[in-house]
N, C-alpha and C positions, 0 to 999 in steps of 0.2 A: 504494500500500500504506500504511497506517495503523498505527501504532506497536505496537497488538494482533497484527495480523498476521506483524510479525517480531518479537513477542516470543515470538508461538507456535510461528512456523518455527524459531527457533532452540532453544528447545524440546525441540522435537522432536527435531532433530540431536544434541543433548546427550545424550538419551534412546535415542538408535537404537545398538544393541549389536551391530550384524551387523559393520561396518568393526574394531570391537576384535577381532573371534573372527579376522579376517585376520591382522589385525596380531600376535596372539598364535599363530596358526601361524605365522607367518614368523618370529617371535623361536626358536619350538621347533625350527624346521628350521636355523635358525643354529647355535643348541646341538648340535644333534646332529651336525652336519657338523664342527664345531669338536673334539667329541669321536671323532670317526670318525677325520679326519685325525690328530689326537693322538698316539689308538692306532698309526695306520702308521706313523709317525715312529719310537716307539719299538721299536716289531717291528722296526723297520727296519733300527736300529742294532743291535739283538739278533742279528740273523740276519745283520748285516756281520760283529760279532764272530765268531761261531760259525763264522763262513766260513772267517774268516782264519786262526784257531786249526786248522781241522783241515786246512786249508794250510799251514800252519808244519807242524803232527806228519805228514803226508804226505811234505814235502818235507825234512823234516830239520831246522828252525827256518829256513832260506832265507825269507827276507822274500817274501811275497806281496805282489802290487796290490792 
């Protein structure tokens, strides 16, 4: 190979945009998962409180698990 020919190969590679549209869904499917998990986290505790609260007023204030 002659110094043209990997000037052109690489080029090219520089220029080929198909590997970025990967790479930029896989960053978007990071995010989103990131954001998904997030949301259950705080639902989570949301709906721990809520628990506990209307087992306390159920039970009398008596400490729930």
């Amino acid at each position: 190979m002659n110094l043209q020919a990997i000037k052109s190969s690489v080029m090219k590679f520089i220029k080929d945009e198909e590997g970025l549209t990967i790479v930029e869904y896989a960053v978007a499917g990071g995010l989103i998962t990131v954001a998904v998990a997030a949301a259950f986290v705080t639902l989570g505790t949301e709906v721990e409180t809520n628990i506990k609260d209307l087992c306390k007023a159920v039970n009398g204030n008596v400490a729930c698990p």
